[in-house]
VMD Tcl script that draws the C-alpha trace (Angstrom):
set ca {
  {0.00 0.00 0.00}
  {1.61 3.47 -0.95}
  {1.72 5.46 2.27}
  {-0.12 8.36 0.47}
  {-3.23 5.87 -0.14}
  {-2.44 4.89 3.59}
  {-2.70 8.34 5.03}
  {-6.24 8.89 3.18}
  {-7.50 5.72 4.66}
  {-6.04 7.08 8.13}
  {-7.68 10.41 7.80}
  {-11.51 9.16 6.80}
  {-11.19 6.62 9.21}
  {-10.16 9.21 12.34}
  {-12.42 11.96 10.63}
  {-15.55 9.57 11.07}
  {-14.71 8.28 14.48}
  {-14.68 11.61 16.20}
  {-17.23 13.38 13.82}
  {-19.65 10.98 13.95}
  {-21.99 10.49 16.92}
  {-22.06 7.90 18.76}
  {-24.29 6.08 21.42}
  {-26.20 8.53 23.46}
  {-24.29 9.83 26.49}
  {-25.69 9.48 29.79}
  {-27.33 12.55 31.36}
  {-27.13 13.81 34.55}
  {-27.87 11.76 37.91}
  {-29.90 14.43 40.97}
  {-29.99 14.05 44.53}
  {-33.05 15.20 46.36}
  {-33.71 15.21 50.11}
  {-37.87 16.21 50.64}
  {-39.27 14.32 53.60}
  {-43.65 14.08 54.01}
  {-43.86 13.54 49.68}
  {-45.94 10.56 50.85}
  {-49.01 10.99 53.29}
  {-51.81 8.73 55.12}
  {-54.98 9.92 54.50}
  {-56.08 11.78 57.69}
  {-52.91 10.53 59.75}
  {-55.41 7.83 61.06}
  {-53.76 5.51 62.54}
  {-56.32 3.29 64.28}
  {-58.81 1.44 61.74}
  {-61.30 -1.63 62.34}
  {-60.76 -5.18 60.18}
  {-61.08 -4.75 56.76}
  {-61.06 -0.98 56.65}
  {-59.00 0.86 54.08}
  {-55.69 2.37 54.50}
  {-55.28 5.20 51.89}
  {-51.94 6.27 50.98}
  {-51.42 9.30 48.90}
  {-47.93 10.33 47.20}
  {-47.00 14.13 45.89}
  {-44.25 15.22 44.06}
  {-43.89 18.90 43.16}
  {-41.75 18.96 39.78}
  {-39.89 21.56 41.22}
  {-37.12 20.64 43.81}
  {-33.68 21.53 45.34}
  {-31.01 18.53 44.98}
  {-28.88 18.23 47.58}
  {-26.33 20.43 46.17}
  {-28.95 23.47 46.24}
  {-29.48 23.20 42.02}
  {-33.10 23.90 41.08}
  {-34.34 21.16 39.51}
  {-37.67 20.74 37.20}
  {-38.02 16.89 37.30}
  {-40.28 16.69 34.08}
  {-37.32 18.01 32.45}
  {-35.92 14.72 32.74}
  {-38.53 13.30 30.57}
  {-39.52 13.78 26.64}
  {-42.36 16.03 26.51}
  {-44.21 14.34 23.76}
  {-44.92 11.40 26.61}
  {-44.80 13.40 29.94}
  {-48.15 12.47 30.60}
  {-46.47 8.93 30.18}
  {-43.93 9.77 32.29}
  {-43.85 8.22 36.32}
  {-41.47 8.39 38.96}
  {-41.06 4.77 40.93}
  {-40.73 3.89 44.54}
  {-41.87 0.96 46.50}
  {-43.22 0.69 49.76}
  {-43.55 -2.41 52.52}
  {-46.18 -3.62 55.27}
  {-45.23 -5.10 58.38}
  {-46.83 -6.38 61.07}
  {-44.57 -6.59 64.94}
  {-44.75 -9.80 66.07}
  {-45.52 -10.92 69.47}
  {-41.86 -11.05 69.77}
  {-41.50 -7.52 69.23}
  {-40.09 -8.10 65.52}
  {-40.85 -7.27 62.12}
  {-42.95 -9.65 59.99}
  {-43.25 -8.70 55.88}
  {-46.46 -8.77 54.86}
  {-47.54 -10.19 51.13}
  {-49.99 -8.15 50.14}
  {-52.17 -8.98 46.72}
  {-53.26 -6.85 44.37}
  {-56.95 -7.98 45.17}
  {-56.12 -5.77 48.13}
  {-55.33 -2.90 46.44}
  {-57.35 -0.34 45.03}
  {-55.44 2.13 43.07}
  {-57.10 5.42 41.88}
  {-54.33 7.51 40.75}
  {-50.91 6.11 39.49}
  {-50.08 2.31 38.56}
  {-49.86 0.20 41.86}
  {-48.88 -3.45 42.00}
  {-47.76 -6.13 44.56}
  {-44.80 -8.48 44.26}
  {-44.79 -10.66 47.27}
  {-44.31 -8.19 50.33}
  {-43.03 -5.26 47.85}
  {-45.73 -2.72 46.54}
  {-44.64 -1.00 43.09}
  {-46.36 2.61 42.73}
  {-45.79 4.06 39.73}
  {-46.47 8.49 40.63}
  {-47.36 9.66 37.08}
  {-47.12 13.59 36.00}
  {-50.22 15.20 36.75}
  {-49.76 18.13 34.11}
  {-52.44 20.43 36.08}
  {-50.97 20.36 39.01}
  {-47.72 19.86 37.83}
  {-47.02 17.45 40.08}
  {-45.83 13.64 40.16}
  {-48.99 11.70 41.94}
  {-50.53 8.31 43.19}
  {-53.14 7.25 45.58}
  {-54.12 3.97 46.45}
  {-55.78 2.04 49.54}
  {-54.90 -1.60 51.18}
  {-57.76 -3.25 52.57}
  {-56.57 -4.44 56.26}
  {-57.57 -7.81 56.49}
  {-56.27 -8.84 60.00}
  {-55.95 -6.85 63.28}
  {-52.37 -5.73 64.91}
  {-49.72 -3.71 64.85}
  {-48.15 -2.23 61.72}
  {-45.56 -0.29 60.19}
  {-45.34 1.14 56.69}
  {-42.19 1.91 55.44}
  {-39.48 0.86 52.64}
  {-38.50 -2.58 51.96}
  {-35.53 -2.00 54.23}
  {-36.59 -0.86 57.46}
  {-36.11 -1.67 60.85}
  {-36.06 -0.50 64.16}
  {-32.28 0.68 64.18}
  {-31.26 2.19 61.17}
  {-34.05 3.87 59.00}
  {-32.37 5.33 55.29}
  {-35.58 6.51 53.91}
  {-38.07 6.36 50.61}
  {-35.90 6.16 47.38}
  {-38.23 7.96 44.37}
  {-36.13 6.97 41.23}
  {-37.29 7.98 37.65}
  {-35.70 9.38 34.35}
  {-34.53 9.54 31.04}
  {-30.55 7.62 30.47}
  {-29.81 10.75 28.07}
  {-31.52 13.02 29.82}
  {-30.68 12.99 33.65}
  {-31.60 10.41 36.62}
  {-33.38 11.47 40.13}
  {-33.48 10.18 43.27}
  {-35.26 11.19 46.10}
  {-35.40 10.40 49.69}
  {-38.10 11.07 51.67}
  {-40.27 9.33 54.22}
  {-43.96 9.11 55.06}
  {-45.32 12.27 57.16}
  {-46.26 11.67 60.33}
  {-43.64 8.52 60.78}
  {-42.15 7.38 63.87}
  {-38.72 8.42 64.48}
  {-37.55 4.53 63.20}
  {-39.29 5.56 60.05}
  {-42.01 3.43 60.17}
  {-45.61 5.02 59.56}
  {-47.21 3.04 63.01}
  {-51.23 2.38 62.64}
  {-53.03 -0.50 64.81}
  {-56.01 -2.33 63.51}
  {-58.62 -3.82 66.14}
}
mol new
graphics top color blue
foreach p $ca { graphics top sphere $p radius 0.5 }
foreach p [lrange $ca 0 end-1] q [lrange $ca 1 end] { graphics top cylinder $p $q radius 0.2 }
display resetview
């Protein structure tokens, strides 16, 4: 090969790699910290067999990350689907024992009743799927578990216990576009973390 033909070859072959573009890169990942984004309907926290606990989740798109940026969170999402668009979390019911521990509760989705959002059981894990509310502008669920024996219960994230609570992780986003998560907790929860309600 004549090193002039060579050189050619050389040059197209850098020109395209750095001109053209390739895979999408990844956007930008957010921190929040926004405690009470998920309430019990009336703090009640006594209710008879089979009574509904309702459970109600807000997200105002605007926020502060940890680092003090301002962020819009449906900016994180195309706009042509951003009424398609949900943020994700899961949440966990437990019952104390009369050992004074922590029993996971399996909760089917013939208990749920889900009027805003997308809300699904997997063994003792409930999905909830908060989707953008463009008139309120606001990330939202609501749902209710029918209680179907009496007790004591917490409800909290799939992690907790008594000792060492880490909070409500709210994930959602676009790969090219950014990634947030935010920790929060349920208002009114004990200092554990654990939303505490008794059913008689």
């Amino acid at each position: 090969m004549k090193p002039l033909s060579f050189f050619i070859m050389l040059s197209f072959s850098l020109c395209a790699s750095l001109c053209c573009p390739g895979e999408d890169e990844p956007g930008a990942s957010f921190s929040i910290e926004n405690n009470g984004l998920i309430t019990i309907d009336n703090n009640v926290s006594t209710f008879n067999l089979n009574d509904q606990i309702t459970i109600h989740t807000v997200i105002p798109d605007e926020q502060i990350t940890t680092d003090g940026q301002s962020l819009n969170i449906s900016e994180l999402f195309y706009n042509d689907v951003l009424n398609e668009s949900f943020l994700q979390h899961s949440l966990t019911l437990y019952k104390e024992t009369d050992f004074g521990t922590l029993s996971k509760i399996a909760v089917t989705n013939q208990d749920i009743e889900a009027s805003e959002g997308i809300v699904e059981s997997f063994g003792d894990i409930i999905q909830i799927r908060n989707f953008y509310d463009t008139d309120t502008n606001t990330f939202r669920s609501k749902f209710s578990i029918t209680l179907k024996e009496t007790g004591t219960y917490y409800l909290s994230s799939n992690q907790f216990n008594f000792e060492d609570f880490r909070g409500i992780s709210i994930s959602g986003g676009i790969y090219e576009l950014g990634f947030v998560t935010i920790t929060t907790n349920i208002l009114n929860t004990e200092e554990n973390g654990g939303y505490i309600f008794v059913v008689n």
